[in-house]
C-alpha positions as CSV (number, residue, x, y, z in Angstrom):
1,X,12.0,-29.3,19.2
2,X,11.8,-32.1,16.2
3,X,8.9,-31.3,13.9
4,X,6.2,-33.3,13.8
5,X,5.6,-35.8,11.0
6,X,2.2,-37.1,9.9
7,X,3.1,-40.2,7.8
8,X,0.4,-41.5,5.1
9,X,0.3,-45.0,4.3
10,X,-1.9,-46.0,1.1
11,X,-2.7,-49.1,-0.3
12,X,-4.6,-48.2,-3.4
13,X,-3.5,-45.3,-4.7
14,X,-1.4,-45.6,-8.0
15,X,-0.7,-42.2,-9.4
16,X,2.6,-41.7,-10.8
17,X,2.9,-38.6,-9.1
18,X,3.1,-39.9,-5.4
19,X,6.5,-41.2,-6.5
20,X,7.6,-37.4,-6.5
21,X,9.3,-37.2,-2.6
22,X,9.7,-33.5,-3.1
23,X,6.2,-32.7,-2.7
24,X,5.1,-36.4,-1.0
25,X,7.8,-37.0,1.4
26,X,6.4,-38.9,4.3
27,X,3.6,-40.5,1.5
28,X,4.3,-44.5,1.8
29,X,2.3,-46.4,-0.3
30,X,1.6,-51.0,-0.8
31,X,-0.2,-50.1,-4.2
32,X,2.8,-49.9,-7.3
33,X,2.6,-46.6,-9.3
34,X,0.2,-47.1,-12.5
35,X,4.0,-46.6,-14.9
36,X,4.0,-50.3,-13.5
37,X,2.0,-51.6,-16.7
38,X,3.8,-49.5,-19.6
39,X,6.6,-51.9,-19.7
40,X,4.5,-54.8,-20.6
41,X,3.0,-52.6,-23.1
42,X,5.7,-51.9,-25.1
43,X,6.7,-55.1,-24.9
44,X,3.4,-56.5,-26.1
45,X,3.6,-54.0,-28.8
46,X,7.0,-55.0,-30.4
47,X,6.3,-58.7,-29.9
48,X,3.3,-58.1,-32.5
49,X,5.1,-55.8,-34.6
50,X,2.9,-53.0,-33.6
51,X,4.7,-49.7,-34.8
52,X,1.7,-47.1,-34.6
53,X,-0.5,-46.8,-31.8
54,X,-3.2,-43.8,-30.2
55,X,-3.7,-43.3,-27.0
56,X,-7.7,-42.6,-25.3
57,X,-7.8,-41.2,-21.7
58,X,-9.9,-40.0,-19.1
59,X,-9.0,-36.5,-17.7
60,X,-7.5,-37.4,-14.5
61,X,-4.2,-36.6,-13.1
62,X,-3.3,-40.8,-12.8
63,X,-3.9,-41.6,-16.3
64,X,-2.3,-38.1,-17.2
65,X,1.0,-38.8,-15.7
66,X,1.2,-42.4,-17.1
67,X,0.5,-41.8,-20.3
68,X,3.6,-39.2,-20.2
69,X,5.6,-42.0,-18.9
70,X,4.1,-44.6,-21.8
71,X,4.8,-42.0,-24.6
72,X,8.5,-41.2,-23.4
73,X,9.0,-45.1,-23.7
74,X,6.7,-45.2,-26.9
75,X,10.0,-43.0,-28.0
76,X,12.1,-44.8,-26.8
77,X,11.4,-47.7,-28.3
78,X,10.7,-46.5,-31.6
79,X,6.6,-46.7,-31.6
80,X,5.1,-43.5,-32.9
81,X,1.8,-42.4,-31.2
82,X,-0.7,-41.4,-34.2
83,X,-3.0,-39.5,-31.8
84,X,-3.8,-39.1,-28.0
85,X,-7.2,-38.3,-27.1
86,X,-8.6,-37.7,-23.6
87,X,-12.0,-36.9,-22.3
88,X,-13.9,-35.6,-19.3
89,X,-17.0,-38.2,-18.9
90,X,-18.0,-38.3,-21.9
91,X,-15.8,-40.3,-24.5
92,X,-17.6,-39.6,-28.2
93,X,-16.0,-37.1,-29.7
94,X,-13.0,-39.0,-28.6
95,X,-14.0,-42.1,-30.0
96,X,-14.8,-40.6,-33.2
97,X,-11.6,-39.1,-33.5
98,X,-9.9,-42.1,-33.0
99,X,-12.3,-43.8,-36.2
100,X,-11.0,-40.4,-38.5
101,X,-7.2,-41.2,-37.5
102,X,-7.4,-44.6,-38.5
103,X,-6.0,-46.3,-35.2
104,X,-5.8,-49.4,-34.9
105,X,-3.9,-50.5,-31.5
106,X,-5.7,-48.2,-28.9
107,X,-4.4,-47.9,-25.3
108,X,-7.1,-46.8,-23.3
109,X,-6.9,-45.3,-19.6
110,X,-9.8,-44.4,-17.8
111,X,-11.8,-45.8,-14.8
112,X,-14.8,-48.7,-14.8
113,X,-17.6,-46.3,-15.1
114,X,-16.0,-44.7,-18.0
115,X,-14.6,-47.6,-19.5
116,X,-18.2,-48.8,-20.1
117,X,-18.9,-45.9,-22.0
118,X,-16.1,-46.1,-23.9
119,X,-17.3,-49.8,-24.9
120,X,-20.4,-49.1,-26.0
121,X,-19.3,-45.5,-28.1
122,X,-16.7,-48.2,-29.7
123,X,-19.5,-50.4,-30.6
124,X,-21.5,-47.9,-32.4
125,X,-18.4,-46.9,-34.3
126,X,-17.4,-50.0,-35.1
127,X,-14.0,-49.7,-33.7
128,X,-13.8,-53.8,-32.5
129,X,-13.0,-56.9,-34.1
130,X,-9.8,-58.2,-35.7
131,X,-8.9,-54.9,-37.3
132,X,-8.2,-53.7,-33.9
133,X,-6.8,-54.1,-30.5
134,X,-8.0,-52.2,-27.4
135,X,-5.6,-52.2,-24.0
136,X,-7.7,-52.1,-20.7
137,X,-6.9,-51.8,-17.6
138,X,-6.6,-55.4,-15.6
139,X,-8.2,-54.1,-12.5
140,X,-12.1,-53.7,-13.2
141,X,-14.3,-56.1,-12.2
142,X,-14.4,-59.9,-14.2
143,X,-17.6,-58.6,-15.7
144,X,-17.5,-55.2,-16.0
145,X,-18.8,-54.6,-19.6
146,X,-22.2,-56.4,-18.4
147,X,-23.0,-54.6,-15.2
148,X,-24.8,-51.6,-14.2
149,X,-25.5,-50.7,-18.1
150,X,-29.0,-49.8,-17.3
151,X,-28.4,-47.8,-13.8
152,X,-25.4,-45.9,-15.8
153,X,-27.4,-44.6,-18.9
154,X,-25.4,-47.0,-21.4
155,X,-27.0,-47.6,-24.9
156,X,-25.9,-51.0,-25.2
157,X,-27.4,-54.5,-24.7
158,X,-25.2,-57.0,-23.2
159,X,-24.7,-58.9,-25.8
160,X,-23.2,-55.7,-27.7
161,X,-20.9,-54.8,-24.6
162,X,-19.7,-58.4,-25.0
163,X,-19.4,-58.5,-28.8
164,X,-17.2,-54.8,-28.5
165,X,-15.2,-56.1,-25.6
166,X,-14.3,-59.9,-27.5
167,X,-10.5,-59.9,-27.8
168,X,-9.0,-56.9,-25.8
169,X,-6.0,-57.0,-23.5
170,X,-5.7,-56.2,-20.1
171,X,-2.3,-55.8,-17.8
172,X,-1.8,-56.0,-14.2
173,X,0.5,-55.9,-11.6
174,X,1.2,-58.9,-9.5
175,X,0.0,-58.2,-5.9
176,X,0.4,-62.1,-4.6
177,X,2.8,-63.3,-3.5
178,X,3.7,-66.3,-6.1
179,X,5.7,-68.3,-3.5
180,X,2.7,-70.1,-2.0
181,X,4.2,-72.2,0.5
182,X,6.4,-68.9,2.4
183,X,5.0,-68.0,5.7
184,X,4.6,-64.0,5.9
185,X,4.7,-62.5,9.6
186,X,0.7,-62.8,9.9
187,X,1.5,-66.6,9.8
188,X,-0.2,-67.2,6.7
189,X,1.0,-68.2,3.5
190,X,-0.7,-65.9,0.1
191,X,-3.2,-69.0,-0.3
192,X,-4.6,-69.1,3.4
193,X,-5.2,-65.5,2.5
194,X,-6.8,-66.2,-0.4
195,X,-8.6,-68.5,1.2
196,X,-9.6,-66.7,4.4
197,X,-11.0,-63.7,1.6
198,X,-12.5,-66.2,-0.6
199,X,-14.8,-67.3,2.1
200,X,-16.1,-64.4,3.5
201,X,-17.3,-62.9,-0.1
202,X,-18.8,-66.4,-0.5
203,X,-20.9,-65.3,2.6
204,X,-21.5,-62.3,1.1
205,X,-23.3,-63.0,-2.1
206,X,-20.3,-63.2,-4.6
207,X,-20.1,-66.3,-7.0
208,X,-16.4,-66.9,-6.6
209,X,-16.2,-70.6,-7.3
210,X,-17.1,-69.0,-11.0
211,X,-14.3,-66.9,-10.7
212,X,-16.7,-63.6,-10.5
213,X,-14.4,-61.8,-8.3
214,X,-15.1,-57.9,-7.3
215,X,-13.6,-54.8,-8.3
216,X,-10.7,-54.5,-5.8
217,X,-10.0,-58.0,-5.4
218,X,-6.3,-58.0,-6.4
219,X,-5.7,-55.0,-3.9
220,X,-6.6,-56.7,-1.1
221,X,-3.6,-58.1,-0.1
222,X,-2.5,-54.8,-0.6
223,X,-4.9,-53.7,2.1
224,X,-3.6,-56.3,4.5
225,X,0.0,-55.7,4.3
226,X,-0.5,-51.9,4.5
227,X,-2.3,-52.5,8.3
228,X,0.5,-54.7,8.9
229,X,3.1,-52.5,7.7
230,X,1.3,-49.6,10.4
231,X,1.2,-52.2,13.4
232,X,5.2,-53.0,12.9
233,X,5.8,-49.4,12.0
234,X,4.4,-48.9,15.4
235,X,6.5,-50.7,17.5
236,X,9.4,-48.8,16.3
């Protein structure tokens, strides 16, 4: 008798190591891996000249595996990594370490929650301004140094969250499709998608027209293709 398979089909999962068919292979996944955004980096980095950078991440297998990936092209292209700190939840001693190494281009990988922290131990170490320049990732929320300080413990105003936050860069991967006129099979173009999502979070509460979009709003379309991609997948 044939075995039976139970396929998985993800559409926001972005760890490096579901590339790996040895150990994933009937794992299918709509989300890129998170290696996706180190290119841009090091481009970014020898665009500005930038020949020494640290890296600060959170302790999770995701951020783990990419920043092997970032530091084998770091390599590569001749950019030395002065330090790499990581951290469980809390990111101060990490911080600090970062102030007594004297970086100065920080990549930093770690979830929303985290990354808030992060912001505000920055602050209070003076690790912002023009002296320095912090990576993020692209995919928090619009606003996510202003929300949920309170509720999350963070000893920050605002206004400091904004002031630690002024001039980082983020990168992304580009989930839309950027031909907006092509017809996919649902019979929509990217933009009547767009459209179609747009409205409902207008109905529920979210100030889109001033582009205050929510966490998870580029993977949506990601979402969509991945129940499309298990409706055709079962007609075969």
């Amino acid at each position: 008798t044939n075995p039976l398979f139970l396929f998985q089909l993800c559409y926001g999962a972005s760890s490096p190591a579901l590339s790996d068919r040895n150990r994933f292979p009937t794992l299918f996944r709509t989300h890129p891996s998170a290696t996706v955004h180190n290119p841009t980096r090091i481009k970014l980095m020898k665009k500005f000249g930038w020949s020494r950078v640290a890296i600060l991440q959170q302790a999770e297998e995701v951020f783990i595996s990419t920043v092997e990936d970032l530091e084998a092209r770091c390599t590569e292209a001749g950019i030395e990594i002065v330090t790499r700190q990581s951290f469980l939840s809390d990111p101060t001693d990490a911080v600090r370490n970062l102030r007594r190494q004297d970086s100065r281009v920080i990549v930093g990988l770690f979830y929303v929650v985290a990354a808030r922290r992060v912001l505000c131990e920055l602050y209070k170490q003076n690790l912002y301004g023009k002296q320095y320049t912090w990576f993020f990732i692209g995919w928090y929320e619009d606003n996510w140094f202003e929300v949920n300080l309170e509720k999350e413990g963070i000893e920050c105003t605002v206004e400091q969250m904004r002031i630690a936050a002024e001039g980082h860069l983020t990168t992304e991967a580009l989930m839309w499709n950027q031909n907006l006129n092509e017809h996919t099979i649902s019979g929509m173009t990217s933009e009547d998608f767009r459209r179609r999502l747009n409205d409902v979070l207008r109905r529920e509460g979210y100030d889109i027209d001033n582009q205050r979009f929510p966490e998870g709003y580029q993977e949506a379309p990601l979402a969509y293709d991945a129940v499309w991609s298990v409706a055709l997948g079962e007609e075969i």
